[in-house]
DRENPA-3360 file (N, C-alpha, C; in nm, 2 decimals, always signed):
BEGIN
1 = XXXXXXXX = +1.58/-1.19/+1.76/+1.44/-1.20/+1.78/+1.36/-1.10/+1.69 ~ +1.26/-1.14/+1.62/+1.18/-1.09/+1.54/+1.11/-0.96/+1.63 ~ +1.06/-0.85/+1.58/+0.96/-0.73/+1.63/+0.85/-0.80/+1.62 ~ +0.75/-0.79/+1.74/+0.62/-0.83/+1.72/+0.55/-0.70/+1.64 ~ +0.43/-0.74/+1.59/+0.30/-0.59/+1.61/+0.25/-0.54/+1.71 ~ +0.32/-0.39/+1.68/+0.22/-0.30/+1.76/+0.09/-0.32/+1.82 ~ +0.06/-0.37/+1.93/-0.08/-0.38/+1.97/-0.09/-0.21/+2.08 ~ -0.23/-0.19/+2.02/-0.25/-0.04/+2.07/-0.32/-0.05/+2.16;
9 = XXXXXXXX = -0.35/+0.03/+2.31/-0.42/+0.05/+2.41/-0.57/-0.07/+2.42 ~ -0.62/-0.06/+2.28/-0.73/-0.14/+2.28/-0.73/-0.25/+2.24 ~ -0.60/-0.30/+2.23/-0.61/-0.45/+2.19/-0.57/-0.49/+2.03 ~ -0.59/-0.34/+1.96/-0.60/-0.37/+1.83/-0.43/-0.37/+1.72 ~ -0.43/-0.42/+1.63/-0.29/-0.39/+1.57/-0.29/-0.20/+1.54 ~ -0.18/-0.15/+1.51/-0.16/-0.08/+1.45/-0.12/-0.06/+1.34 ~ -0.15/+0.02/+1.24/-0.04/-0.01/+1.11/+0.05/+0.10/+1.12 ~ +0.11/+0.10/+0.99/+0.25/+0.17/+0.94/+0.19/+0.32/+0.90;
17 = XXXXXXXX = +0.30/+0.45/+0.93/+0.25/+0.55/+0.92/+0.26/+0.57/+0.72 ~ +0.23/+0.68/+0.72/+0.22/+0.69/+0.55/+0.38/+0.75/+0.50 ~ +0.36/+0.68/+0.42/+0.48/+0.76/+0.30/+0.43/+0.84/+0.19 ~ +0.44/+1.02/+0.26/+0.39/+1.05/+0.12/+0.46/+1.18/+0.18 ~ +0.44/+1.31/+0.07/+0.44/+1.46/+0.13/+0.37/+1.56/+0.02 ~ +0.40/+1.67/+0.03/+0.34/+1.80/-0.05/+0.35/+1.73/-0.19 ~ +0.45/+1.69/-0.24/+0.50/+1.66/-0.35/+0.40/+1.58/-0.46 ~ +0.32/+1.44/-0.35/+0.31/+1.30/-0.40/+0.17/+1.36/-0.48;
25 = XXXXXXXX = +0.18/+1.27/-0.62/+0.10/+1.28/-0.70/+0.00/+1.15/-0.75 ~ +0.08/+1.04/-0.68/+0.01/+0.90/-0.68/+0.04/+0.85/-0.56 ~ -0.10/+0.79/-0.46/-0.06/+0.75/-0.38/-0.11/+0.59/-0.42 ~ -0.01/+0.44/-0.38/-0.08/+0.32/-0.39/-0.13/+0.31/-0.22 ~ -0.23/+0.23/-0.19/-0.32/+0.23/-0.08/-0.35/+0.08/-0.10 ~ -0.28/+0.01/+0.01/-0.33/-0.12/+0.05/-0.43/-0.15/+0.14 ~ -0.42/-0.23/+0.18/-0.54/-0.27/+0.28/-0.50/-0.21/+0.47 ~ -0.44/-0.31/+0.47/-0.35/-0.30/+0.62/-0.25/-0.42/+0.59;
33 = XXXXXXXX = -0.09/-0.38/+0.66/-0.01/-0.45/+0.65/+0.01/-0.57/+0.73 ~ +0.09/-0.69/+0.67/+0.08/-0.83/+0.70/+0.16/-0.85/+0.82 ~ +0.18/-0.96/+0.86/+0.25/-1.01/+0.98/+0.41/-0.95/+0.99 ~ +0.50/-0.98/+0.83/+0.61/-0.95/+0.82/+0.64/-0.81/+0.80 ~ +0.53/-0.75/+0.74/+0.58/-0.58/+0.74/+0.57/-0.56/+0.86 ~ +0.45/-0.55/+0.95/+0.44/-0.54/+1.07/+0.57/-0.54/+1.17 ~ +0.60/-0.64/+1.19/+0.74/-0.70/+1.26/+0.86/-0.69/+1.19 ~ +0.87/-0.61/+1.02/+0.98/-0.55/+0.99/+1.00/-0.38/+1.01;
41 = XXXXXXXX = +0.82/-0.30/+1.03/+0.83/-0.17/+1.01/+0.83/-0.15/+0.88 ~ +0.80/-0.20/+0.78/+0.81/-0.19/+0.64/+0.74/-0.23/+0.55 ~ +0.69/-0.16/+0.47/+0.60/-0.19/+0.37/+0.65/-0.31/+0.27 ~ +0.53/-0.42/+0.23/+0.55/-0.48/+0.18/+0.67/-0.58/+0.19 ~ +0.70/-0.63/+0.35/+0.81/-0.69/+0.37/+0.83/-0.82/+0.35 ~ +0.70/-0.89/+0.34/+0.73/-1.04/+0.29/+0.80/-1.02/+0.21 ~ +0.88/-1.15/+0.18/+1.00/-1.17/+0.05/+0.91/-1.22/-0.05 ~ +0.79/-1.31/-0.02/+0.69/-1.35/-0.17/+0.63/-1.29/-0.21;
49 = XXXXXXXX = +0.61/-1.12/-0.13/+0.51/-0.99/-0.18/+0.59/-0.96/-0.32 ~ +0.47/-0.95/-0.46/+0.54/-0.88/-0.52/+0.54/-0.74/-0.57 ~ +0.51/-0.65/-0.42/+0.52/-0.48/-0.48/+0.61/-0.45/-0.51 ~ +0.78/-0.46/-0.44/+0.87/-0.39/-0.49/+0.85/-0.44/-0.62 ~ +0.87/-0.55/-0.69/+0.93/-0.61/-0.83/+0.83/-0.56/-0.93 ~ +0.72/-0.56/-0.84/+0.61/-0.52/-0.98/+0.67/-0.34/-0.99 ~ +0.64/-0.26/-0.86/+0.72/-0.14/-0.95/+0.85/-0.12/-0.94 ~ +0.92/-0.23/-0.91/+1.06/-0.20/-1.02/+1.06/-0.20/-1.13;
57 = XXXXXXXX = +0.99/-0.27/-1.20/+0.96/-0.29/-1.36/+0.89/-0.17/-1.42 ~ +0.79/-0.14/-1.32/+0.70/-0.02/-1.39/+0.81/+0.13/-1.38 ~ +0.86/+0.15/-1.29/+0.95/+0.26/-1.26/+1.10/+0.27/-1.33 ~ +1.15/+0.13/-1.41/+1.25/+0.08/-1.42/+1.35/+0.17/-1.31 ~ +1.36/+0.10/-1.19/+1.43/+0.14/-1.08/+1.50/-0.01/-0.98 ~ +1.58/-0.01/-0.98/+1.65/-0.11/-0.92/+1.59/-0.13/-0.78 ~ +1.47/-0.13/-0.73/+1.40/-0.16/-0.59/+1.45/-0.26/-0.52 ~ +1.43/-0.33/-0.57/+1.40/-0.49/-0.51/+1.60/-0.47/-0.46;
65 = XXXXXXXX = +1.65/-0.42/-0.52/+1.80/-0.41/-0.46/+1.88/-0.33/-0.39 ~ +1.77/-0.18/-0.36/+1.80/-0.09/-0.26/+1.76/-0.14/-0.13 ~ +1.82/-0.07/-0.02/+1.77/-0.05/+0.14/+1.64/+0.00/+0.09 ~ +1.57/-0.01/+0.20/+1.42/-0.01/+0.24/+1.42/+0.15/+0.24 ~ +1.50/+0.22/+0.32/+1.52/+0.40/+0.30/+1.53/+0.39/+0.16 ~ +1.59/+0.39/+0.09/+1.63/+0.47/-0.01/+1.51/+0.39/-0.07 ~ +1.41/+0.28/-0.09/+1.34/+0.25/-0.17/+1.24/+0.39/-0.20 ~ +1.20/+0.41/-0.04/+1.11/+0.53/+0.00/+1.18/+0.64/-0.07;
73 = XXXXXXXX = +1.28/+0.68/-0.07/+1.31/+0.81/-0.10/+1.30/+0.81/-0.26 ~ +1.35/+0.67/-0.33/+1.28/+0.65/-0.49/+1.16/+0.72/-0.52 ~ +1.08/+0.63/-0.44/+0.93/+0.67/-0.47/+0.87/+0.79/-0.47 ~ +0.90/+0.86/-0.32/+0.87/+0.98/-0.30/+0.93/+1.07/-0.43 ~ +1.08/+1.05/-0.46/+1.13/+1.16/-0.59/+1.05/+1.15/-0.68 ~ +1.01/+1.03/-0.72/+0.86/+1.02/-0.87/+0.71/+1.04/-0.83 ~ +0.72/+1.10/-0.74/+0.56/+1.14/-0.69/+0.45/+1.01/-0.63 ~ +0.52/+0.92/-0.55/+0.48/+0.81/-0.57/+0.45/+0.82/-0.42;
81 = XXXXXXXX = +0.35/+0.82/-0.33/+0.32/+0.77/-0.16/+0.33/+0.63/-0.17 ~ +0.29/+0.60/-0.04/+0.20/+0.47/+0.05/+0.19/+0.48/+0.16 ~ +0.06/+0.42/+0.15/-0.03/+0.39/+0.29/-0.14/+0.29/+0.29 ~ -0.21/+0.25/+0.38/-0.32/+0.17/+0.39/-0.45/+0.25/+0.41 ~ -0.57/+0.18/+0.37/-0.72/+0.24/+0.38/-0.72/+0.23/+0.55 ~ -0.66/+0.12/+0.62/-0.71/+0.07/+0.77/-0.61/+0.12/+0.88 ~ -0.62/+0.18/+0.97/-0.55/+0.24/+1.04/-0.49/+0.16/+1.18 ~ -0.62/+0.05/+1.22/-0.59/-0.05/+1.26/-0.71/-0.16/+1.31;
89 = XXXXXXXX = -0.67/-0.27/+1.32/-0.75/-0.36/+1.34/-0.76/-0.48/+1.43 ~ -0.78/-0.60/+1.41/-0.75/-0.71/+1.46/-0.78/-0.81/+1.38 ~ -0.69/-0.85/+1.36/-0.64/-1.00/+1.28/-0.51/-1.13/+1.33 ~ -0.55/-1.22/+1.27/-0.44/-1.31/+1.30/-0.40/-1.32/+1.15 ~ -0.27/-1.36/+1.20/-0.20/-1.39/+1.05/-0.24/-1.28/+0.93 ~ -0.24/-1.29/+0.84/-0.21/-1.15/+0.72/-0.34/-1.16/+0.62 ~ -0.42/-1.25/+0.60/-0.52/-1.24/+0.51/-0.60/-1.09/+0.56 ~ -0.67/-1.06/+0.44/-0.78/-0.96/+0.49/-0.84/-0.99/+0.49;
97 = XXXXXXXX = -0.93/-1.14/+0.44/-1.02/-1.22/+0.51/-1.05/-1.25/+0.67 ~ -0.91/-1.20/+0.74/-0.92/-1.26/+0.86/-0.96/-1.13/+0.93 ~ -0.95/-0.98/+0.87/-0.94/-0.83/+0.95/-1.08/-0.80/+1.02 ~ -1.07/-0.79/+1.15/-1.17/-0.80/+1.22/-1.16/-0.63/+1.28 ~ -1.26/-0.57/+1.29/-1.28/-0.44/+1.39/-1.21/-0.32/+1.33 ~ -1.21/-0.33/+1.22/-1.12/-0.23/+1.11/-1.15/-0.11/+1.15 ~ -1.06/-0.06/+1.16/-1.10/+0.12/+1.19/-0.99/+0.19/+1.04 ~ -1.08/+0.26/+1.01/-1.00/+0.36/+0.87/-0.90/+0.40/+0.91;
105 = XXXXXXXX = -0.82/+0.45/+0.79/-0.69/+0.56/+0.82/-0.79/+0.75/+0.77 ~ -0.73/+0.84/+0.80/-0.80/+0.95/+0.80/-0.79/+1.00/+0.64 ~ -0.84/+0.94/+0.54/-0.81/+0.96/+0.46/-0.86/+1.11/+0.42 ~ -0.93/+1.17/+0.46/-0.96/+1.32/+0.44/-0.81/+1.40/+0.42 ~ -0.69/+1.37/+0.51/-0.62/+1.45/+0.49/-0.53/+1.45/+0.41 ~ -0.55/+1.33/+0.31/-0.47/+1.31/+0.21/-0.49/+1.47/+0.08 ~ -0.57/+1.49/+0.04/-0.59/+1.65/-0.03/-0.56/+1.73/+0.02 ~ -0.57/+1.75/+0.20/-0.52/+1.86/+0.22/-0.33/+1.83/+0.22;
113 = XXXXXXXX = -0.28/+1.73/+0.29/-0.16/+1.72/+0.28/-0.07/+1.69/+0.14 ~ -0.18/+1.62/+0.06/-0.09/+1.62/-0.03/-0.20/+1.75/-0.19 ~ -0.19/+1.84/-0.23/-0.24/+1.88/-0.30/-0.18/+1.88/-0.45 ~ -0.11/+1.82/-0.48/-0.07/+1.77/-0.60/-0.17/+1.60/-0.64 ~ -0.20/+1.53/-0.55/-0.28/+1.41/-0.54/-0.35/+1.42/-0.69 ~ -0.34/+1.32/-0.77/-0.40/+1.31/-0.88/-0.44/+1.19/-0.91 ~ -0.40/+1.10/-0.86/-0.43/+0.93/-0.86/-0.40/+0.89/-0.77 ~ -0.50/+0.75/-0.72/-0.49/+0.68/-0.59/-0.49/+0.53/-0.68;
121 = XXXXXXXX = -0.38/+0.45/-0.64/-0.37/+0.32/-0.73/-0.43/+0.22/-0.57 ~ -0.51/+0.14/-0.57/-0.54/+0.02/-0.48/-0.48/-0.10/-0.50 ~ -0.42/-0.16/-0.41/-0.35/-0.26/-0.43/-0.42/-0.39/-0.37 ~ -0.49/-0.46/-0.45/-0.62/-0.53/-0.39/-0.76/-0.48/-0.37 ~ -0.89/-0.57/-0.40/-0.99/-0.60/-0.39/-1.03/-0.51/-0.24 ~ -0.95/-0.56/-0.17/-0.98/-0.50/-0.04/-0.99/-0.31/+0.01 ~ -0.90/-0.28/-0.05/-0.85/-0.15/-0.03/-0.95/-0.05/-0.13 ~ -0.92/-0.16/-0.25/-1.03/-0.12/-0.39/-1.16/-0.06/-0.35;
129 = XXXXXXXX = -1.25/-0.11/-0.21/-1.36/-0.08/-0.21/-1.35/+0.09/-0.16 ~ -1.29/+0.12/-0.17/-1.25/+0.28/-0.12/-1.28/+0.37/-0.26 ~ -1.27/+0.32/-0.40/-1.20/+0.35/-0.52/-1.30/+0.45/-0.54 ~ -1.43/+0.44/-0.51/-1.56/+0.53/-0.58/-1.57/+0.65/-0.50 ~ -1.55/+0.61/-0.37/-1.53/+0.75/-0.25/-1.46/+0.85/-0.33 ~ -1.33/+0.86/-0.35/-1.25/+0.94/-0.44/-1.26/+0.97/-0.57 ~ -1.30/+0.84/-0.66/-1.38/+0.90/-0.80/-1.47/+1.05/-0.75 ~ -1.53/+1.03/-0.64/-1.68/+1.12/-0.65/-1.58/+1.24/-0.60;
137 = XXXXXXXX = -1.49/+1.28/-0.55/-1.37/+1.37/-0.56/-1.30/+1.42/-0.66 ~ -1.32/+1.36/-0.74/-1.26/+1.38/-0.88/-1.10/+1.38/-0.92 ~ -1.07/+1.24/-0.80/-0.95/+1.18/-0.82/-0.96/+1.04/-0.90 ~ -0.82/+1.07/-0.98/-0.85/+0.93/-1.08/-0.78/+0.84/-1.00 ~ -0.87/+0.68/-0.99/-0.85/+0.58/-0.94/-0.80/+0.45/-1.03 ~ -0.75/+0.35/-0.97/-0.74/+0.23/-1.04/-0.70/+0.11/-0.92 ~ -0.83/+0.04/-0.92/-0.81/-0.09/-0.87/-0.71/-0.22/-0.92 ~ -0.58/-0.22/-0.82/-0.48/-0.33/-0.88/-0.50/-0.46/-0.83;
145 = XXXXXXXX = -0.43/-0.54/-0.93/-0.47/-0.68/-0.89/-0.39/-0.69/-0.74 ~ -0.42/-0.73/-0.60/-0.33/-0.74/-0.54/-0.20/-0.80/-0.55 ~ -0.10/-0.78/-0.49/+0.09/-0.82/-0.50/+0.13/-0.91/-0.41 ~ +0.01/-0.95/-0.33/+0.00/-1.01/-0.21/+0.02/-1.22/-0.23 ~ +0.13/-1.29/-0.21/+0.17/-1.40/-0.22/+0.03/-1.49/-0.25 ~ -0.06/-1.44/-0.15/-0.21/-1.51/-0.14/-0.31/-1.49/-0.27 ~ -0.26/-1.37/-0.39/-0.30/-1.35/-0.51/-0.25/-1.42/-0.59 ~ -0.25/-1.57/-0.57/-0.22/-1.64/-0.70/-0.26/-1.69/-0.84;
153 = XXXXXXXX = -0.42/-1.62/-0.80/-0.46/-1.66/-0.95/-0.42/-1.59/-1.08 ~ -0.32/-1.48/-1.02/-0.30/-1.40/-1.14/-0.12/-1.41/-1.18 ~ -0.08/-1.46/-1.29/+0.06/-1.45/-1.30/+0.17/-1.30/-1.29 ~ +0.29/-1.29/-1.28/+0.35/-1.14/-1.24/+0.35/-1.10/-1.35 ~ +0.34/-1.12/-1.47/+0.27/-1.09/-1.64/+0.20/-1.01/-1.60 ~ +0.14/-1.04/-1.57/-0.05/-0.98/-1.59/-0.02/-0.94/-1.48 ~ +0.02/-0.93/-1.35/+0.00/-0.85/-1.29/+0.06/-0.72/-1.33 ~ +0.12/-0.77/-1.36/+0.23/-0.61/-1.42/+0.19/-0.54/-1.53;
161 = XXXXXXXX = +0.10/-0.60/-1.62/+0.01/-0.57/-1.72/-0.07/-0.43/-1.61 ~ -0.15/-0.45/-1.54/-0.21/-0.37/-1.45/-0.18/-0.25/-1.41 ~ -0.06/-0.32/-1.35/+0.05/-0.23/-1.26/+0.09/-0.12/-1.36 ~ +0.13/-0.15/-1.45/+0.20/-0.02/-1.54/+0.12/+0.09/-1.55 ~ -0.04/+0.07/-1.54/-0.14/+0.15/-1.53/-0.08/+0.28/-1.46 ~ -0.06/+0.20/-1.34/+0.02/+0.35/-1.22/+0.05/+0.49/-1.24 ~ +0.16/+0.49/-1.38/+0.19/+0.60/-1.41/+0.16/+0.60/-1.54 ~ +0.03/+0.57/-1.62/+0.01/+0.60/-1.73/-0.05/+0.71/-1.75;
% end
């Protein structure tokens, strides 16, 4: 039997805690996680999401064929976090079209915890609208095309075109 989502005291989902530490010098920042991460514990767990593949390519790192630990522990070695802008919400099903009652993640303590922070990559339109908050910080930003199955107008070409941004 599948893990449901976390529903919190008030009704609302919870998301996934962050992957990052002292170290991380890019964090990517999605929106809030989907039905299947949710109910796997794991970032980006649909199988038609394409974050791992897009940064397996960018990282040349065999992702998409490691355990889900050691994907983490990859990323973390190249200065690489994740987390979401939304801390939690209420939604059905995975669009962020559908995220109702959004409450933030604490993103203030992202500088203090991580003080190497030098880029914040957005992974989607959604999360993207955070991007200028941090600009005026004088962290460099980059809004990515979302990885999200529901982003079809853009081929994994071009998306990856984007993507490679990450660590330029």
């Amino acid at each position: 039997m599948k893990n449901l989502p976390d529903k919190l005291p008030d009704g609302l989902l919870g998301g996934l805690a962050p992957v990052l530490d002292e170290t991380t010098r890019i964090l990517i920042l999605g929106s809030f996680p989907g039905v299947a991460s949710l109910a796997a514990g794991q970032y980006y767990a649909h199988p038609r999401n394409q974050f791992w593949p897009l940064l397996a390519e960018v990282l040349q790192q065999p992702l998409v064929a490691m355990p889900y630990p050691q994907r983490l522990h990859c990323l973390l070695a190249q200065g690489i976090g994740l987390w979401d802008v939304i801390d939690s919400c209420q939604r059905r099903g995975s669009l962020d079209s559908a995220i109702r009652d959004a409450r933030a993640n604490d993103l203030e303590r992202l500088q203090r915890d991580c003080p190497q922070l030098r880029r914040i990559c957005f992974n989607g339109k959604t999360s993207g609208k955070f991007a200028a908050e941090f600009s005026a910080r004088g962290i460099d930003t980059l809004v990515l095309p979302s990885s999200s199955p529901a982003n079809a107008m853009s081929s994994f070409a071009q998306k990856l075109a984007h993507w490679r941004g990450i660590i330029a």
